[in-house]
C-alpha positions as CSV (number, residue, x, y, z in Angstrom):
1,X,126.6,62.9,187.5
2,X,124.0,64.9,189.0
3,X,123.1,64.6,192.5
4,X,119.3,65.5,191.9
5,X,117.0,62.2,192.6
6,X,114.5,62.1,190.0
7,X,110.9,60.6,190.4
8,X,109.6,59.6,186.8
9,X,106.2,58.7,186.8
10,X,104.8,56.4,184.0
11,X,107.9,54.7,183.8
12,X,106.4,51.5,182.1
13,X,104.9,53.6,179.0
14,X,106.7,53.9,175.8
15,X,108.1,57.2,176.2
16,X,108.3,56.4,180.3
17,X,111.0,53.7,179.3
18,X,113.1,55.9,177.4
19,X,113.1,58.1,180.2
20,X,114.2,55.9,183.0
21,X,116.7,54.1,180.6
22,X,118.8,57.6,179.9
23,X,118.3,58.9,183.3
24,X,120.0,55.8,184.6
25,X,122.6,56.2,181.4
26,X,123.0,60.0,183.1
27,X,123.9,59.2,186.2
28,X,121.0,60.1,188.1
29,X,119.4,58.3,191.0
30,X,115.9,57.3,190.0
31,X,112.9,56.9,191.9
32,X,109.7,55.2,190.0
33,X,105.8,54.4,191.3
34,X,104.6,51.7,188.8
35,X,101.3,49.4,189.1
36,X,102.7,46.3,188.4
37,X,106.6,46.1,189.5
38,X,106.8,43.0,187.3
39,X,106.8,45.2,183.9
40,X,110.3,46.6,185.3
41,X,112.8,45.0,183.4
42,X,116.0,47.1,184.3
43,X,117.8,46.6,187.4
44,X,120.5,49.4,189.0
45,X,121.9,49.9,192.1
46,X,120.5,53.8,191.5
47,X,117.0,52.9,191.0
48,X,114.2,52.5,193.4
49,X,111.0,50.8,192.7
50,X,108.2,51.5,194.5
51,X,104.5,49.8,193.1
52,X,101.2,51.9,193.6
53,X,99.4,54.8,192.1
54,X,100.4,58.5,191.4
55,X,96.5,58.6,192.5
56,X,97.2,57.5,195.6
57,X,98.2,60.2,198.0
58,X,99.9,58.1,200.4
59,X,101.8,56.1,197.8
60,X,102.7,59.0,196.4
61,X,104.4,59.9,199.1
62,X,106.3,57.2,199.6
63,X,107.6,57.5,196.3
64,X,108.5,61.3,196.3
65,X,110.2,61.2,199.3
66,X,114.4,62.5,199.3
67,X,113.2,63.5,195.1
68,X,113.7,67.1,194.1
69,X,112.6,66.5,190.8
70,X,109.3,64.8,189.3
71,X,109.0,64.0,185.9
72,X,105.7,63.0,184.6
73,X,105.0,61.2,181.2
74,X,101.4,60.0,182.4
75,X,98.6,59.3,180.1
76,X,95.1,58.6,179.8
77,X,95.7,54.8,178.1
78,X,93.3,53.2,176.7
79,X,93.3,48.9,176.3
80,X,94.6,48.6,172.8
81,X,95.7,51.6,169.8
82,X,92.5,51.5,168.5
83,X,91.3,54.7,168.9
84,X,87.8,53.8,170.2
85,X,89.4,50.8,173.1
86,X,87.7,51.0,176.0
87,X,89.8,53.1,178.4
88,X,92.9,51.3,180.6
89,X,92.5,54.6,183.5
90,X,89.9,56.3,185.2
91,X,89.4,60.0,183.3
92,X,90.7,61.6,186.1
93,X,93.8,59.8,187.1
94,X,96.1,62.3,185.2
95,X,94.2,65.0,187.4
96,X,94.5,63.3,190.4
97,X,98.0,62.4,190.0
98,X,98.8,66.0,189.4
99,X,96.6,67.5,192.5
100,X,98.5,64.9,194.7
101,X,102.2,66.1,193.6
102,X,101.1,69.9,194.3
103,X,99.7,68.6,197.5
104,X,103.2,67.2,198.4
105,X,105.0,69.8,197.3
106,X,103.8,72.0,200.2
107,X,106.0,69.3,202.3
108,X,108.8,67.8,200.1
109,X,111.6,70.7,198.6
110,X,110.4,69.3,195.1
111,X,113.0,72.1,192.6
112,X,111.2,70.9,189.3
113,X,108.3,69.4,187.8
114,X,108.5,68.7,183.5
115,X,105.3,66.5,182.0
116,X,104.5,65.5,178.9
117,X,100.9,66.8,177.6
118,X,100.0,66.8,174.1
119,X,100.2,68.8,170.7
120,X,96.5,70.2,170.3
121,X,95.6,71.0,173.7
122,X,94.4,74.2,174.2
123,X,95.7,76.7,171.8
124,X,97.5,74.3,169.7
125,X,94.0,73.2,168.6
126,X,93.6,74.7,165.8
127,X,97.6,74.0,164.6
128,X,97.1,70.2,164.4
129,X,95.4,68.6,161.1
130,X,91.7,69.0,160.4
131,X,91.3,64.7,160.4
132,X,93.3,64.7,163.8
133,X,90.9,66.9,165.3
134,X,87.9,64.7,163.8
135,X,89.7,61.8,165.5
136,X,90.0,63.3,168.9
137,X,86.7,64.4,168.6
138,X,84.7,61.4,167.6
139,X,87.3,59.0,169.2
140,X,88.4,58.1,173.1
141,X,91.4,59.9,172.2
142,X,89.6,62.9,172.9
143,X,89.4,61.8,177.2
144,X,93.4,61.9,176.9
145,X,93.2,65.1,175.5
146,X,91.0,66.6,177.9
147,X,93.2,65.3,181.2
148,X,96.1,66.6,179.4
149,X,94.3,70.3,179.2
150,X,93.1,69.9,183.0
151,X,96.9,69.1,183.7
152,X,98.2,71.8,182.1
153,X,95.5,74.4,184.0
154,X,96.8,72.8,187.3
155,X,100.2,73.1,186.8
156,X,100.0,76.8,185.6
157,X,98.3,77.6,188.8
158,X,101.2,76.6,191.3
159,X,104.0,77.7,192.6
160,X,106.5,74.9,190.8
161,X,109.2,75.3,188.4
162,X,106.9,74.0,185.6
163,X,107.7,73.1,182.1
164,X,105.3,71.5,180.0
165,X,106.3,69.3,176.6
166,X,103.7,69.0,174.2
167,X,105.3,67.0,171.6
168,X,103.4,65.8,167.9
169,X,102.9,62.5,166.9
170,X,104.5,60.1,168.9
171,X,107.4,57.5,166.9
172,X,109.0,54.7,168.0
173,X,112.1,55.3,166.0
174,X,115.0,55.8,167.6
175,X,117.4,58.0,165.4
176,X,118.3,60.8,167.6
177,X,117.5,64.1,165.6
178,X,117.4,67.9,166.3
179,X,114.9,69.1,168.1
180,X,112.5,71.8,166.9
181,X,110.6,74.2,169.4
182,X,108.0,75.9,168.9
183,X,106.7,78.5,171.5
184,X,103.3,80.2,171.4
185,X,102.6,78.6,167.7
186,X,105.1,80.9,166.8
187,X,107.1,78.3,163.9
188,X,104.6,75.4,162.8
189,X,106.2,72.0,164.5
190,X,107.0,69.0,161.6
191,X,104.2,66.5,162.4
192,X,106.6,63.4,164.0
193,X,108.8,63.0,166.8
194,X,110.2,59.9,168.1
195,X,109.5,59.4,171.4
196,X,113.5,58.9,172.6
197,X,113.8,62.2,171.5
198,X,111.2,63.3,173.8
199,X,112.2,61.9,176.4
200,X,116.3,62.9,175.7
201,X,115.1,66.6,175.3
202,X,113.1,66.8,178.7
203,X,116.3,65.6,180.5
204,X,118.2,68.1,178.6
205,X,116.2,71.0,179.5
206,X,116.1,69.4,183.1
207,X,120.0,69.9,183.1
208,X,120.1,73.4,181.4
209,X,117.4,75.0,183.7
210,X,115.6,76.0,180.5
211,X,111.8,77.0,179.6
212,X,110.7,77.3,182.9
213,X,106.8,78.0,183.3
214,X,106.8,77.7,179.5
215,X,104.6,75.9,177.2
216,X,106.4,73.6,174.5
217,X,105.4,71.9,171.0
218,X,108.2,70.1,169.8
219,X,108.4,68.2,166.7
220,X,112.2,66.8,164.5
């Protein structure tokens, strides 16, 4: 068991879920901040449920408080899959989120911070398929994408023990498989990755002290 208290934000999401279900199966004491503490289905005598916004400054707080780890798999979500749905979250909530955990950082001994942003953001542009990019730019995908890139430019810019995941197409399958990295677009990524995966390989690299302030795509 490790003795590091995790906050997981965007616990309720589908890769969220996995993350708080194999923390727990790990051992580790688990904070979450969740809108509506009604969506929590799993109960444990090592997790603590607290119901606000990331947003929120002073929730926040609350939240991160006695964690030395934060692990974000925050999105911009929108109110169905259809790529044009209305948006679920302000544009800047990913943003905001992030500015607030810096903020706090300056007062709570936070050891590491691991998010989730997304395969085609910045560099990896040009890497993804020529139809995704026509669907991120004609699409409300494309307002995810963009909070994921401001993410990204605010986490490189602290002080943190960073490590960003930017895995491919998200599955629900849940087939664990090897995991394939790819750093600096160095080895093209396979274009699927089943979100249990994701959310197994950010513990793991959580546990090994591995890629920090790196950049990862990571595909099966």
């Amino acid at each position: 068991m490790n003795n590091n208290k995790i906050l997981i934000l965007g616990a309720t999401g589908r890769t969220g879920k996995h993350l708080l279900s194999l923390a727990l199966a790990r051992g580790y004491e688990v904070n979450i901040l969740v809108r509506d503490i009604r969506k929590i289905e799993i109960q444990s005598d090592r997790l603590k449920v607290f119901e606000g916004t990331p947003s929120d400054l002073t929730v926040l707080a609350s939240a991160i408080e006695n964690c030395s780890i934060v692990i974000s798999a925050l999105n911009i979500s929108r109110k169905s899959d259809f790529p044009w749905a209305k948006l679920h979250t302000p544009k800047d909530f990913i943003e905001k989120s992030i500015q607030n955990i810096l903020c706090l950082s300056n007062q709570y001994p936070i050891k590491s911070l691991i998010v989730i942003s997304a395969w085609g953001v910045s560099e990896t542009r040009n890497d993804i398929p020529w139809w995704f990019r026509l669907m991120i730019d004609y699409s409300n995908i494309k307002f995810g994408y963009e909070a994921h890139e401001q993410q990204e430019k605010l986490i490189k810019s602290s002080n943190l023990n960073w490590t960003i995941v930017r895995p491919v197409v998200l599955t629900n399958f849940t087939k664990q498989h090897k995991v394939h990295i790819s750093l600096n677009s160095i080895s093209k990524p396979s274009l699927f990755i089943s979100r249990k995966n994701v959310a197994s390989f950010m513990l793991d690299i959580l546990e090994t002290k591995t890629f920090i302030h790196q950049i990862l795509t990571i595909s099966e």
